[in-house]
C-alpha positions in Angstrom: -196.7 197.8 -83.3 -199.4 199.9 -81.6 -200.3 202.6 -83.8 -202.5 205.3 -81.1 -198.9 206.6 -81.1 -199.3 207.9 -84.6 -202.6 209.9 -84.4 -200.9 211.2 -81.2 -198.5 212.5 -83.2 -200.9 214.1 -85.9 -203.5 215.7 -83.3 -204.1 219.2 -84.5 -202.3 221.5 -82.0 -199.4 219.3 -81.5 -195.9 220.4 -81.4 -194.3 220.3 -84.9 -193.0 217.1 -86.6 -189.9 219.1 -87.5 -187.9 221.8 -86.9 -186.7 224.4 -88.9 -182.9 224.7 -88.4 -182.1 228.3 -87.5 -178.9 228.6 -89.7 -180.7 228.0 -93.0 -183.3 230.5 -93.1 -182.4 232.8 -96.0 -184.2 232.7 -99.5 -183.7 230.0 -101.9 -184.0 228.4 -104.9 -184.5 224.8 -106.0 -183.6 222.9 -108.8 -185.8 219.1 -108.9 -184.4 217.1 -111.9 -186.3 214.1 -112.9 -190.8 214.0 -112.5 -191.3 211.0 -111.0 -192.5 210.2 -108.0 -189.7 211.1 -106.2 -188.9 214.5 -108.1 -192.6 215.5 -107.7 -192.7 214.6 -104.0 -189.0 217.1 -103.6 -191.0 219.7 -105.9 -194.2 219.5 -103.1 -192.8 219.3 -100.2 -190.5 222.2 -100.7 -193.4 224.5 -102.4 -195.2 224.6 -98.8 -191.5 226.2 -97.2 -192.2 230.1 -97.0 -188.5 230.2 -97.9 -188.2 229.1 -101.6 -188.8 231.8 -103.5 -189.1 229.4 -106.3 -189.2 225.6 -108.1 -188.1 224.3 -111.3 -188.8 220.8 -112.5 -187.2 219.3 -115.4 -188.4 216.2 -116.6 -187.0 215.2 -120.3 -190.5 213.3 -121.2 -193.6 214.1 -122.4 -195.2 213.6 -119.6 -194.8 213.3 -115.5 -195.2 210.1 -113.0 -191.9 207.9 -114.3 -192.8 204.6 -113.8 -196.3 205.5 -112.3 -198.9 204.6 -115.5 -202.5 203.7 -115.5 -204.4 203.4 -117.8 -208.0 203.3 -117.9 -209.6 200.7 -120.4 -213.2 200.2 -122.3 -214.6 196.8 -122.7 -218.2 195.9 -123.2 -219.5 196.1 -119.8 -217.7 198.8 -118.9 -214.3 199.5 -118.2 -210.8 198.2 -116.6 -207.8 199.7 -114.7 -204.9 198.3 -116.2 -201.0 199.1 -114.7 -198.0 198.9 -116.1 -195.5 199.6 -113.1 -196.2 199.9 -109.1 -200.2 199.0 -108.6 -200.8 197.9 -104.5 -199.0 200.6 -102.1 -198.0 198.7 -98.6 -199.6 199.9 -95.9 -197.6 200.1 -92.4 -196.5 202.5 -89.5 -194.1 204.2 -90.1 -192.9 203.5 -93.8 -196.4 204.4 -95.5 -197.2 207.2 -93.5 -195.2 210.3 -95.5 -197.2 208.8 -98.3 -200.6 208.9 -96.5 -200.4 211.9 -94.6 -199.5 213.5 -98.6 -202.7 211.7 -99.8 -204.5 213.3 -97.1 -203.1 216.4 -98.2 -204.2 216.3 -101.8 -207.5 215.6 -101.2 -207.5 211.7 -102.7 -208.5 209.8 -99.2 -212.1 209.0 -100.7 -210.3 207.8 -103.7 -208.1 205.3 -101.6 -209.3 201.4 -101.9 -207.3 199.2 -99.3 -207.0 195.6 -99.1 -208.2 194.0 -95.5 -205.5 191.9 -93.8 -208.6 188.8 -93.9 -209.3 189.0 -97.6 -207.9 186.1 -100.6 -205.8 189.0 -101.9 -203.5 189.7 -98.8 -204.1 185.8 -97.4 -203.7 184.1 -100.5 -199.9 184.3 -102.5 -199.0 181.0 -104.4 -196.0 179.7 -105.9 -195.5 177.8 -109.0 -193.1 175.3 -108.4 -192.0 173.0 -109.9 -195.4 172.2 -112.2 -198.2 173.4 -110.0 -199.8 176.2 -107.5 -198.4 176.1 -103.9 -199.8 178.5 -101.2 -197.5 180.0 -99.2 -199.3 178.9 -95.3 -200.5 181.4 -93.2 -200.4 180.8 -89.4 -203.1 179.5 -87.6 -203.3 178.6 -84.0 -205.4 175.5 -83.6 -203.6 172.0 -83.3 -205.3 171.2 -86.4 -204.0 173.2 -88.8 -200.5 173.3 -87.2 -200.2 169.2 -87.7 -201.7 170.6 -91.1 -198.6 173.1 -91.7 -196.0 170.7 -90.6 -197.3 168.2 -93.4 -197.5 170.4 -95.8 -194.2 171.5 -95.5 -192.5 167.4 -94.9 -194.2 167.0 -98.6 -194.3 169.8 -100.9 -191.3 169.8 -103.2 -191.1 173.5 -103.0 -190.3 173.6 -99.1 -187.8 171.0 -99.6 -184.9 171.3 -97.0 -186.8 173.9 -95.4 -187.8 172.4 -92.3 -184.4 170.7 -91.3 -182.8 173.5 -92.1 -184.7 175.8 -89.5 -183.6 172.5 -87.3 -180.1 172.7 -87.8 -180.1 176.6 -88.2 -178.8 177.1 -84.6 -175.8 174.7 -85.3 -174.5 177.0 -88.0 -171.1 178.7 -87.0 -171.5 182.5 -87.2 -169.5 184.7 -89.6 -166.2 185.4 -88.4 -165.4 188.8 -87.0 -162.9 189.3 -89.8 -165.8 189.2 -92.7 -168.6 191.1 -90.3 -167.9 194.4 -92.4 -168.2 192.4 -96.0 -171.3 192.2 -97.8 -172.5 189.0 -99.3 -175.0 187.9 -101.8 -178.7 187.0 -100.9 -178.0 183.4 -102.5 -174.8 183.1 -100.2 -176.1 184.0 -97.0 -179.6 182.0 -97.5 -177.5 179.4 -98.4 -175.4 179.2 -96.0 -177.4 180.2 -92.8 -180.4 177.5 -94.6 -179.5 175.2 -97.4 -179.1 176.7 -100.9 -182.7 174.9 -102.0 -184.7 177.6 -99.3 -182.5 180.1 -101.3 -183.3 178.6 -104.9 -187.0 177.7 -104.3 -188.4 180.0 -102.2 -186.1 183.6 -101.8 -185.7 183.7 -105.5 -189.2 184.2 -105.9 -189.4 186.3 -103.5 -186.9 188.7 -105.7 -188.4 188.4 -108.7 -191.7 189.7 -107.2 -189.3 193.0 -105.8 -186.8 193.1 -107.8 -186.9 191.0 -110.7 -183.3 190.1 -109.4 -180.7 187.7 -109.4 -180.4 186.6 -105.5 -176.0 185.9 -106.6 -176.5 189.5 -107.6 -178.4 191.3 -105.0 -176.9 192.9 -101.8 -178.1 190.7 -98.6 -176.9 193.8 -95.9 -178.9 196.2 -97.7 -182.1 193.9 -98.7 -181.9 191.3 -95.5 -180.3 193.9 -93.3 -182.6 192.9 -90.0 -181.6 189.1 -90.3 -178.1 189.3 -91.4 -177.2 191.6 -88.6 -178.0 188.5 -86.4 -175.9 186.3 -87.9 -173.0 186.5 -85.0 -175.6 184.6 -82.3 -177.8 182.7 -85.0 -180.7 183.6 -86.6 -183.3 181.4 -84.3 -181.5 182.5 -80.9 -181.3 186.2 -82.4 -185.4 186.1 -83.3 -186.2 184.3 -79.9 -184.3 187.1 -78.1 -186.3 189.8 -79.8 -189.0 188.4 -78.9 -188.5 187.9 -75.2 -187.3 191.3 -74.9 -190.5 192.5 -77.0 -188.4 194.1 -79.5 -188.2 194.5 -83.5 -186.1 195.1 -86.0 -187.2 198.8 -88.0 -185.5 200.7 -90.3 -184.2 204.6 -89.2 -184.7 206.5 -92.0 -188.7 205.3 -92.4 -188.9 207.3 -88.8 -187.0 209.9 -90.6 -189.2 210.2 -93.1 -192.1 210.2 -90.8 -190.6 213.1 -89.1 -189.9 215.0 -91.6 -193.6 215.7 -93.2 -194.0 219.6 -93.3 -195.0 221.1 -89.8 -197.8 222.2 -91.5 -199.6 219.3 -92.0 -202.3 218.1 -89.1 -204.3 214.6 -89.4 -207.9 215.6 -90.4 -210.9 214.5 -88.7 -211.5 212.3 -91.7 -207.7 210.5 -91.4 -209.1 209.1 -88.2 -211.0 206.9 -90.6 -207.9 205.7 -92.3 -206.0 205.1 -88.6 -208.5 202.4 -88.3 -208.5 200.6 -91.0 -204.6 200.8 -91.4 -204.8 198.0 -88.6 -206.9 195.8 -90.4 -205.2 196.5 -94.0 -201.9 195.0 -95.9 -202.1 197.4 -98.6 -203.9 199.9 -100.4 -204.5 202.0 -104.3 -206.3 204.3 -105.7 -209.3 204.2 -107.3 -208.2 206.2 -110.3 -204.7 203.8 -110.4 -201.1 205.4 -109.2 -201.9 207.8 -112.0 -204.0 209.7 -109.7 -201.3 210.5 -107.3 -199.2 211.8 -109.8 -202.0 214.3 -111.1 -203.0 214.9 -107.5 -199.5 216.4 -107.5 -199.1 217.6 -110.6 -202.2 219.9 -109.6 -201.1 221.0 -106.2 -198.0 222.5 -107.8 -199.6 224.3 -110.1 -201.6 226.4 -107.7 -198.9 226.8 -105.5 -197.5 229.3 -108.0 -194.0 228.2 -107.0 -193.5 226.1 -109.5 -192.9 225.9 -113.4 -192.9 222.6 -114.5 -190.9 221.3 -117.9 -191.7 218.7 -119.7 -189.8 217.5 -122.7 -186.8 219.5 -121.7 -183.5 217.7 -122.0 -180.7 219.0 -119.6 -177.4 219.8 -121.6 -175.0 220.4 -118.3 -175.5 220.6 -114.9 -172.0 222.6 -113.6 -170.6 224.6 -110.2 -168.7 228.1 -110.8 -166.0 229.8 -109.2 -166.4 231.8 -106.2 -169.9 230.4 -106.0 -171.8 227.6 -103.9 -174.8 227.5 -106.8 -175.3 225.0 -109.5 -175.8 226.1 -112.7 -178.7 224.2 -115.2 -178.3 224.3 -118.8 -181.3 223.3 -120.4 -182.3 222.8 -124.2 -185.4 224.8 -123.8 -185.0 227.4 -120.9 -181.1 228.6 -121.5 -179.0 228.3 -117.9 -180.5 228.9 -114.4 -178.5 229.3 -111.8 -180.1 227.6 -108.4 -179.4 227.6 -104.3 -179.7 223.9 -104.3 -180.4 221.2 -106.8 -182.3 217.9 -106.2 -181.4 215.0 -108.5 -184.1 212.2 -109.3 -182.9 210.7 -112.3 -180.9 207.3 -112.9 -177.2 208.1 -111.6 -175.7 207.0 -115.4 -178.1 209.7 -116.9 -176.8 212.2 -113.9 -172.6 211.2 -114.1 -173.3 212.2 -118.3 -175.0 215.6 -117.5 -172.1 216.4 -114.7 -169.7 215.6 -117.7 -170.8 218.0 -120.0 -169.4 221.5 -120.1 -170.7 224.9 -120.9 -167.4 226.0 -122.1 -168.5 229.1 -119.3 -165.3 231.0 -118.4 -165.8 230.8 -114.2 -167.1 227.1 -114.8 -165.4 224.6 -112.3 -163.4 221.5 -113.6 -166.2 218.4 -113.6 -166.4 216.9 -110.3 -164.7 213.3 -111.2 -165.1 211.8 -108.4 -168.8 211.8 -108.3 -169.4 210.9 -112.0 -167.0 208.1 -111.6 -169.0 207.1 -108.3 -172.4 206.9 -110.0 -171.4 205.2 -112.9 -170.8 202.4 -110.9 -174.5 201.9 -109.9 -175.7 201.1 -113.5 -177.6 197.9 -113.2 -181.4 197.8 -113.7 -183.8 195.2 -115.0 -186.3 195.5 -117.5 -189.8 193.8 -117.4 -192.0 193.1 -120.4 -195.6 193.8 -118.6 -198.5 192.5 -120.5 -202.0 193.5 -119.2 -205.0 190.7 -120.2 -208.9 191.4 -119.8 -211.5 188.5 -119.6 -214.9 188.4 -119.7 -215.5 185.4 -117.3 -215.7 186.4 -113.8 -214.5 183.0 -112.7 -211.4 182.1 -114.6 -208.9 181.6 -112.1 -208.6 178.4 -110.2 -207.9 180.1 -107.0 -208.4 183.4 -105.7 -205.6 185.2 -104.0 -202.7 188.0 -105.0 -201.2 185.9 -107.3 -198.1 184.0 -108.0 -194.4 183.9 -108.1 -192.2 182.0 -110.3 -188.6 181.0 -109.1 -185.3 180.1 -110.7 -185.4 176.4 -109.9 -188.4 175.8 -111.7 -187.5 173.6 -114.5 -186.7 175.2 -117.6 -189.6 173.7 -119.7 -192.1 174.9 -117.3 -191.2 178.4 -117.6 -189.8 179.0 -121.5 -191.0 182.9 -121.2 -188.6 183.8 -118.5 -191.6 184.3 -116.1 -191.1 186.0 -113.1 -194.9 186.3 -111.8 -198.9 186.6 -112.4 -200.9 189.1 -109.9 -204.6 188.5 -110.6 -205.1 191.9 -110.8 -209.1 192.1 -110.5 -208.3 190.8 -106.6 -205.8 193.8 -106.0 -208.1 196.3 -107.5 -211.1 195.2 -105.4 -210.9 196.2 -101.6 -212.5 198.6 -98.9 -212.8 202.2 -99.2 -210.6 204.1 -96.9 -213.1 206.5 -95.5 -216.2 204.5 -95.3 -214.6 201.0 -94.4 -218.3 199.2 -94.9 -218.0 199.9 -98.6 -216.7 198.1 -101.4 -214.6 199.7 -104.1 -213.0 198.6 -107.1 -211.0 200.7 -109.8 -213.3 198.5 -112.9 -217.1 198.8 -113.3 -216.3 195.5 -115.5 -217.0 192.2 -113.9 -214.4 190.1 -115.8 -211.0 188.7 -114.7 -208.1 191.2 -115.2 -204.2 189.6 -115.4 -200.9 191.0 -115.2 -197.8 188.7 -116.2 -194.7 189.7 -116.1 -192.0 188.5 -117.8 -187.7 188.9 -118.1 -186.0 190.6 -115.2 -182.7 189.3 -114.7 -183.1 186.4 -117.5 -182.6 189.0 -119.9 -179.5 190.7 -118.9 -177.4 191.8 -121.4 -180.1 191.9 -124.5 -180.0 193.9 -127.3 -183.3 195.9 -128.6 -183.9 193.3 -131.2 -183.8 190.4 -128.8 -187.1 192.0 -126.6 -190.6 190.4 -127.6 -192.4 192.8 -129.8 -196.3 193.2 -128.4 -197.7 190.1 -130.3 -194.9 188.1 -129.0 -195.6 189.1 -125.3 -199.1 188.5 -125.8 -198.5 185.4 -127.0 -196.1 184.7 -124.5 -198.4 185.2 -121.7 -201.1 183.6 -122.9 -198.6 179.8 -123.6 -198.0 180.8 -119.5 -201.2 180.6 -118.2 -201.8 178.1 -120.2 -199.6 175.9 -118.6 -199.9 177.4 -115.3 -203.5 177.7 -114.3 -205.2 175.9 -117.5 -206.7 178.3 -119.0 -207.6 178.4 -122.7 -210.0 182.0 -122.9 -209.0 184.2 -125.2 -208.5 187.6 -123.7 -211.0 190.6 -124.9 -208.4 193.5 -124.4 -204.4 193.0 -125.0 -201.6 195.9 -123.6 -198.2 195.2 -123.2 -195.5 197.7 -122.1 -192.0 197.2 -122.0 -190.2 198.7 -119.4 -186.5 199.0 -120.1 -184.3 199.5 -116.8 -187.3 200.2 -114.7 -186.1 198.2 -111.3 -182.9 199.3 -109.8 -180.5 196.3 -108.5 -179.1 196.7 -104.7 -176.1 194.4 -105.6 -173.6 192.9 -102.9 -171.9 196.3 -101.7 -174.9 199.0 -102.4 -174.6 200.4 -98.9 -171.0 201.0 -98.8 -171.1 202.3 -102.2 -174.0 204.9 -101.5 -172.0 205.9 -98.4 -169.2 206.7 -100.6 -171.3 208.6 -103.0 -172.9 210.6 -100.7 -169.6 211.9 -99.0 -168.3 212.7 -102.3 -171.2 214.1 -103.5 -171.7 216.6 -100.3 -167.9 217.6 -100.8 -168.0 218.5 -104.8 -170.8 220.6 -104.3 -170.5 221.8 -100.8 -173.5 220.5 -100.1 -175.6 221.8 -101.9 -176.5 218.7 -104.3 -178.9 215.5 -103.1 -179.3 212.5 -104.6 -183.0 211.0 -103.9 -185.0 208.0 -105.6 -185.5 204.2 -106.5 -182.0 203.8 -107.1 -180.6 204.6 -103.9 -182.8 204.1 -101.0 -185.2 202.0 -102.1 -187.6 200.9 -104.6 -191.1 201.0 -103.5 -193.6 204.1 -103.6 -193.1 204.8 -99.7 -189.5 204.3 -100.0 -189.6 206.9 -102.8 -191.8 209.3 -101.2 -190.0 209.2 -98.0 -186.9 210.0 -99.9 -188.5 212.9 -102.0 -189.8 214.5 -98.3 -186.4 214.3 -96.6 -184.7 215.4 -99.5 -186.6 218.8 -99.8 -186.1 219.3 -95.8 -183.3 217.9 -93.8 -181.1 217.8 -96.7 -181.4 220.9 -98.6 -180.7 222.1 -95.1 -184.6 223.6 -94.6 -185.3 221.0 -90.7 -183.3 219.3 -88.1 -184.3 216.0 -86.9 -186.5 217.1 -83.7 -186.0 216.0 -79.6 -188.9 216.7 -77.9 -188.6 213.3 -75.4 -191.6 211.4 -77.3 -191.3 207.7 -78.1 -191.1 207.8 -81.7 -187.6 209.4 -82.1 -185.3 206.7 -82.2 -182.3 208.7 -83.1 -182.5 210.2 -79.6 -180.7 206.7 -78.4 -177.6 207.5 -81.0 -174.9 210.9 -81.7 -177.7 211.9 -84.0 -176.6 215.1 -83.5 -173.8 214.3 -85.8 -175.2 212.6 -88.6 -174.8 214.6 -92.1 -178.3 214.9 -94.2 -177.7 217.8 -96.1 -176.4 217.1 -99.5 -176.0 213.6 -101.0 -178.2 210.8 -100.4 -181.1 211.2 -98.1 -180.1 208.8 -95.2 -179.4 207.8 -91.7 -175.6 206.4 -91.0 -177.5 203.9 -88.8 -179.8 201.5 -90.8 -181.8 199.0 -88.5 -182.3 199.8 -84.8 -184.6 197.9 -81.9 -187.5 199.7 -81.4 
């Protein structure tokens, strides 16, 4: 897609992004529960509103960012960015650019490294199956390296079946009108679209890099919306169409998202810089790790003056009274608030417990049932062991690239640890800077090799504490891995291992009909005035996250309509958007993939 659109868009002077909705302009106060990215996203976007009168953000750690950690490591030639959750932020129109346009706006676009579309790291993913390195192809367009491609694919075990069945795609019978509404299973549709060795081999891996999921587990409508929705004419005769008609599949509620950054924001002279280079750039970091973003934010709420931030503070009951639309907070350390609108950022299980709880207040409300009972049905998360391992030698790796991906056919002997994947980290930390595109950048002054390997995911469903590695096993864990993976025998310098229990939400077969569900019931308990917002219903990635934590604070605390000024980049225009719900529940748009 052409992005001049965009800066179009941005242009200082332009009409607003948004609208403020006329019926909603009274004073208010906010409520953001949970200080991750998402929460602290809500807690920024709504502290530039003229209309809150004021922000509270409970977070029951120590410390803000969720799973956004960095840390920053000495070693003898200097030191090493090591990270224990997200690390490389994708970088497209229009899904990154709530996130970018925020950047902008904290001051961190000379701290943003991007990696160009032609370098090893966005060219070069591997992977390991079933007892060596296989790079996933690239396209090319000379004869040459298409006979090349078609070779490759005829003999490496890992694209086994893959080939014929693209061939015999078109001869599949499409699902039956009766079953169009059910969901399936990544495993089952792959399968049964492909052969169940594309789905085994090559889509598993795929998961485990996202989700460290189970593809008979997770939801192919919500995670493969774009290609199951042609499964009625065929997945080959439904691409071929889209791209005679010069069309794509993109998802609504990333133009929502774009949308709905605060009027107030205008693209600097120096974002031009970063217009640019998004064309020639997969993804992007920050020099300072994810950390940075969070203390970029962390900062800018502080000086708004709008908002009192607690940390540490556990939340005893979150309950609605009689005669009133507010939501009352009981918290351990600041007594019971009552607020105009609440924002929820936390894991639904921790959420459905804090509804539960009573205050024993005489005009408190009965618990809303309906809703606790709703989120604890989306309780599944993975946990990943992440262990972080510093070299000296520059040139340990046999290849250069990203990294690799381990799936669930390799044989069982080849990958004892439950591996899921290695990202050669010094690659994804080494890139261009964003405002000067002729200059290198990297988060380490060391010159060694940096690893991440990640281990468990789904393999370790249903453990108990005691059955995790401790960090000596994980270490040791690794190291047996790359061992047999890439050969190497180097003992690591610096060691750090972080468990991170529950960390990935699962989007299992029914997620979209089930957050449907919750968010009716949601907006009719609390009249509204209650949204749901982060990884575990909208998606998992930064963007998605951000995205999430913008809308949430604007169209769905009832602060912005969605605007229709006639310009190409409002998609909703085409559908009764007019009539789509965003205030209350979950931040989203009733239609999920639409033709632009």
């Amino acid at each position: 897609m052409r992005l001049p659109g965009v800066s179009r868009g941005l242009r200082p002077g332009h009409k607003p992004l948004i609208s403020i909705s006329r019926s909603h302009r009274r004073a208010y106060n906010l409520a953001v529960v949970g200080g991750g990215i998402t929460g602290l996203t809500s807690a920024w976007q709504a502290s530039h509103d003229a209309a809150c009168s004021g922000i509270t953000l409970y977070e029951k750690e120590p410390r803000l960012g969720g799973w956004l950690q960095s840390e920053k490591v000495p070693v003898d030639d200097g030191h090493v960015l090591f990270e224990y959750g997200p690390r490389t932020l994708r970088n497209s129109f229009p899904s990154s650019w709530p996130l970018l346009i925020m950047i902008q706006e904290l001051g961190l676009l000379d701290q943003v490294i991007t990696t160009p579309k032609n370098s090893p790291a966005a060219r070069n993913r591997f992977v390991y199956y079933p007892d060596h390195l296989v790079k996933i192809p690239t396209p090319k367009k000379s004869i040459e390296s298409i006979w090349n491609l078609f070779q490759e694919l005829r003999s490496e075990p890992l694209f086994d079946k893959l080939l014929s069945s693209m061939l015999l795609e078109p001869t599949k019978p499409p699902r039956p009108h009766s079953e169009w509404q059910r969901d399936e299973s990544i495993a089952s549709f792959i399968s049964r679209r492909f052969h169940p060795k594309v789905a085994d081999n090559l889509v598993s891996a795929l998961a485990h890099g996202v989700y460290a999921g189970d593809i008979d587990q997770l939801s192919a409508q919500t995670i493969l919306g774009p290609l199951r929705n042609m499964d009625d004419v065929g997945l080959f005769r439904g691409t071929i169409d889209k791209l005679v008609q010069k069309k794509m599949p993109l998802l609504m509620d990333d133009f929502i998202g774009w949308a709905a950054v605060h009027k107030s924001y205008q693209w600097k002279a120096q974002g031009q810089g970063i217009l640019s280079l998004t064309r020639e750039s997969s993804t992007f970091t920050l020099k300072g790790g994810t950390k940075q973003l969070v203390e970029g934010l962390q900062n800018a709420l502080n000086k708004s003056g709008k908002v009192k931030i607690m940390t540490g503070t556990d939340i005893k009951a979150m309950t609605r009274w009689q005669g009133s639309d507010s939501i009352s907070i009981q918290a351990a350390k600041s007594g019971t608030q009552r607020f105009d609108r609440v924002i929820a950022a936390i894991p639904p299980r921790a959420l459905s417990s804090i509804l539960e709880s009573r205050t024993n207040h005489p005009n408190e409300k009965a618990p809303p049932h309906d809703t606790i009972n709703k989120l604890r049905l989306h309780d599944y998360a993975t946990t990943i062991m992440v262990v972080n391992l510093y070299y000296p030698n520059p040139k340990l790796l046999p290849v250069n690239g990203f990294g690799y991906l381990i799936p669930r056919s390799v044989p069982a002997d080849q990958n004892p640890e439950c591996g899921l994947g290695v990202i050669f980290a010094s690659a994804t930390s080494t890139g261009k800077s964003a405002l000067y595109p002729d200059r290198e950048e990297s988060q380490d002054t060391a010159h060694g090799t940096k690893l991440t390997i990640m281990m468990g995911g789904h393999y370790w469903d249903g453990w108990k504490d005691s059955d995790y590695p401790d960090h000596e096993s994980a270490v040791k864990m690794a190291r047996t891995m790359l061992q047999r993976h890439l050969g190497i025998t180097d003992a690591p310098t610096v060691a750090r291992s972080r468990l991170q229990k529950n960390a990935v939400p699962q989007y299992t077969v029914g997620h979209l009909d089930r957050m449907y569900s919750l968010s009716n019931t949601v907006r009719n308990d609390f009249n509204r005035r209650l949204v749901l917002a982060g990884n575990w219903y909208n998606g998992t990635s930064v963007g998605n996250c951000v995205r999430a934590g913008v809308v949430a604070s604007t169209l769905s605390i009832g602060r912005a309509t969605l605007p229709d000024t006639g310009q190409k980049f409002q998609p909703w225009r085409d559908y009764n958007y007019r009539d789509w719900d965003f205030e209350g529940g979950i931040p989203t748009a009733p239609i999920q993939y639409f033709d632009f």
